[in-house]
N, C-alpha and C positions, 0 to 999 in steps of 0.2 A: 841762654840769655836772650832780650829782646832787645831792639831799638829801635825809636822811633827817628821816620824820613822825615822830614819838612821840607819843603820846595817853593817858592815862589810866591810868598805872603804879601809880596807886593804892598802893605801898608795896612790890610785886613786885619786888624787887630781884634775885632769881633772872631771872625773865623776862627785865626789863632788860637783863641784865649778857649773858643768848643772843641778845637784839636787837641788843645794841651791838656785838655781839662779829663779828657778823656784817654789819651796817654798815661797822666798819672794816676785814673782808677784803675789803669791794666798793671801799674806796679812800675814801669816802666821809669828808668831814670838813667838813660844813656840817648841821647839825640844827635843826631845829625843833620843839618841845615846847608842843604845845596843853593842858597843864593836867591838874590831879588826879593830881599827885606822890606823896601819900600818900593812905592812908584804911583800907585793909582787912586790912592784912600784918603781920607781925612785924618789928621790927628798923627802925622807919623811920628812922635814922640813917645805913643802910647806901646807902640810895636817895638822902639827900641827898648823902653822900659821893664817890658816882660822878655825880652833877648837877654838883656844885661842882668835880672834877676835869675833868668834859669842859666846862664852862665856862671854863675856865684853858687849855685845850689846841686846842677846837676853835672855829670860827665855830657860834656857837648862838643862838637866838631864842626867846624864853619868852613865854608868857601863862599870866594865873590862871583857873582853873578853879573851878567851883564851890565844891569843894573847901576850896578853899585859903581861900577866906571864912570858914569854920568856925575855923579856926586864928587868924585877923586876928581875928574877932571874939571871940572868946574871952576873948583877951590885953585886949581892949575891954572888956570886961562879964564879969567873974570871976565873977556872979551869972546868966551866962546859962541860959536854960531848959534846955540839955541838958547841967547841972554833973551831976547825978543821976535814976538812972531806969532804961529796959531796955536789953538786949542793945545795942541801937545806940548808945546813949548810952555804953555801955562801951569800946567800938572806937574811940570818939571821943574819950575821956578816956584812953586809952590811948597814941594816937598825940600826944595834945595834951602830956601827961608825957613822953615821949620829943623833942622839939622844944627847942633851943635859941631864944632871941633872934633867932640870924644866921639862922636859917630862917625866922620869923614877919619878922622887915624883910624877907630875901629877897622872901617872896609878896606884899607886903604894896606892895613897889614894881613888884609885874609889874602889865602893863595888862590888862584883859579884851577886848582887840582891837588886835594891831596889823600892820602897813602893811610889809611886807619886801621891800626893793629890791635886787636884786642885779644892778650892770653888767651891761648884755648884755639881760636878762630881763623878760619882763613883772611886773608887782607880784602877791605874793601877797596876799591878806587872812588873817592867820591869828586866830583864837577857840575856846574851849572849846565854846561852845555855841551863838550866835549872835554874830553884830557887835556888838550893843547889850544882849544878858545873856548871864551867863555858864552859866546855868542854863535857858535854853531850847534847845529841839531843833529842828536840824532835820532834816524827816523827808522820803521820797520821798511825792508825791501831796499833799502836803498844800496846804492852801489859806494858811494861816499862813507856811511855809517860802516860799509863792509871794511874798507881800506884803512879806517879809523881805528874799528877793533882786532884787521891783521897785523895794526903797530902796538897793539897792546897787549902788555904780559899776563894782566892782572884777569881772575877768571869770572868777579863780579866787579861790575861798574854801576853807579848809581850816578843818576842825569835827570834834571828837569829842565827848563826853558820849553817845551813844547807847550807847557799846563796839562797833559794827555796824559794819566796815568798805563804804563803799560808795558809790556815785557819783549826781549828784542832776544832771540838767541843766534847764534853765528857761530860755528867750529869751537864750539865748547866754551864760549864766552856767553854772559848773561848780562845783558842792559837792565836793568831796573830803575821807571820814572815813576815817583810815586803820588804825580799831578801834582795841581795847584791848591794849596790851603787857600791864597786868597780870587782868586782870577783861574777858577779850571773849566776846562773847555770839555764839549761831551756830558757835561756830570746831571744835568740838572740844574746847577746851580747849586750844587753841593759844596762843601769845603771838604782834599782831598789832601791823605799823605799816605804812609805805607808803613807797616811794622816789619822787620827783621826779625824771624826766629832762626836763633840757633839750633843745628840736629847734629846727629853723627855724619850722617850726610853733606852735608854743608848750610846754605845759608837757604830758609826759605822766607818768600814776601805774604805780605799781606795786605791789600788793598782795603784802606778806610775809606767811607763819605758819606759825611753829618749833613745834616740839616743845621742850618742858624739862625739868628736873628736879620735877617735881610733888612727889612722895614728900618733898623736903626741905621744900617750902611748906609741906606740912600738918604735915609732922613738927614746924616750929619754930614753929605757930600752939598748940601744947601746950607745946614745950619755953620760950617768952617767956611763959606765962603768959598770953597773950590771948586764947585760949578759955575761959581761968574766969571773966575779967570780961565776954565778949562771947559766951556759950556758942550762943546762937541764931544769934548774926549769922555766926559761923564757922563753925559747917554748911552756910549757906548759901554762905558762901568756896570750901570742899572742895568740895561739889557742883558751884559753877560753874566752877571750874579745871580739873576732871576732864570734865565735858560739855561747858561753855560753853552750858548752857540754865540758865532761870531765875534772874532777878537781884535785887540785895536790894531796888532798888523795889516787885519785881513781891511779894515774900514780906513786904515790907512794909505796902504798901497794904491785901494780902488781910488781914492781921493788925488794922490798923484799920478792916478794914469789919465782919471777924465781930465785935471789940470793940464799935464802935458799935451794930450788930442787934441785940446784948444789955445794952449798958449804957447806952444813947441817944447818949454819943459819946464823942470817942476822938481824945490827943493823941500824937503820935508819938514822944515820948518816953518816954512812962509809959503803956506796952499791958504788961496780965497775961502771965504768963508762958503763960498755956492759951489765950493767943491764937495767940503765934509757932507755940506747939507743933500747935495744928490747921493754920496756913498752913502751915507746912513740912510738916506729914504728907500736907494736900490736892496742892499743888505739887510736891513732889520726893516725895514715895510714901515716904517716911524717915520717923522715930520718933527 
């Protein structure tokens, strides 16, 4: 049997919809979805729309993503720290306006790890970011990633959060990220996920990445309106979509370290706008 990975669609519902489309001319009707359904895109209603329809149609298996924490918690705390502020705070309240109720219950009942068994097959462990958060990485060499997979039983694990499609082995354990459908790093600019074949042997991967419609991405990141309330965060969108280098951690971070060298510190919601504007100019060479 086969399944398809999805990982971090981030709101790409373009992307998606050349993933899926291509999944089902492989025959394929078993998916699994490691988290970060929305975040960076236009239109996030259109991404839940085709979630909710291949949920009704196909064998599917969901976990929450860091992501999707932002949205639960929100709904929790109407006074949370990122109600008002910069660019990222904008992208955030953007997507959080667009969101029904049945999308915040949705996220809200996915687990951040779980256990998929299917007749025949070894068990997968699926997670956004690790087994036990949904917002940790894991990475190849790392001495963290080691300690993570000496507490686990299970002999494959599937993880994204990094957007890095790629293969992690460790004492007879197998990591498998099958990158970002919508926001993947490395690729080109690609849309990325991963097929599962079953063998006698066990579980093998396969690394997908399409080419899509870019031009309508950016074109409806102006035409919805979410580049005037997130004008920093969506240069960096454009940028990543088109190269698939530098991500908005990376243009983030940089942003609160020159804030803090000059103003002694620095909350990630509320950075000067002459901050974003020097990390994107240092980072992506843009103005």
């Amino acid at each position: 049997m086969d399944i398809a990975v999805f990982s971090d669609i981030h709101g790409n519902y373009v992307a998606f919809e050349k993933c899926l489309e291509y999944a089902l001319e492989r025959e394929i009707d078993t998916f699994i979805f490691l988290g970060d359904y929305l975040g960076e895109f236009s239109y996030p209603q259109k991404t839940m729309d085709i979630i909710y329809g291949m949920k009704e149609k196909y064998t599917c298996f969901f976990v929450r993503g860091n992501k999707e924490d932002y949205w639960i918690n929100r709904r929790a705390d109407m006074n949370c720290g990122w109600k008002a502020g910069n660019s990222t705070v904008g992208a955030l309240q953007y997507c959080y306006a667009n969101l029904s109720e049945k999308d915040i219950d949705f996220f809200g009942h996915l687990p951040v790890c779980q256990e998929i068994n299917i007749e025949g097959t070894e068990s997968l462990l699926a997670c956004h970011g690790s087994p036990y958060k949904n917002n940790e990485k894991l990475l190849p060499n790392d001495d963290k990633t080691q300690n993570i997979l000496a507490q686990c039983t299970h002999g494959y694990i599937l993880c994204g959060h990094t957007h890095i499609q790629g293969v992690i082995e460790h004492n007879g354990k197998i990591v498998l990220n099958p990158g970002a459908v919508g926001v993947s790093l490395h690729s080109g600019g690609r849309a990325q996920f991963m097929i599962l074949h079953k063998d006698i042997q066990g579980w093998n991967h396969e690394f997908i990445s399409l080419d899509y419609d870019q031009e309508k991405v950016i074109r409806e990141l102006q035409e919805s309106g979410l580049e005037d309330v997130a004008p920093h965060w969506s240069r960096v969108t454009k940028h990543l979509i088109l190269t698939g280098e530098v991500s908005h951690g990376t243009v983030l971070s940089r942003a609160m370290q020159l804030c803090a060298e000059e103003q002694g510190s620095c909350i990630w919601y509320d950075i000067p706008v002459q901050y974003w504007d020097r990390a994107i100019a240092e980072l992506m060479g843009t103005k």
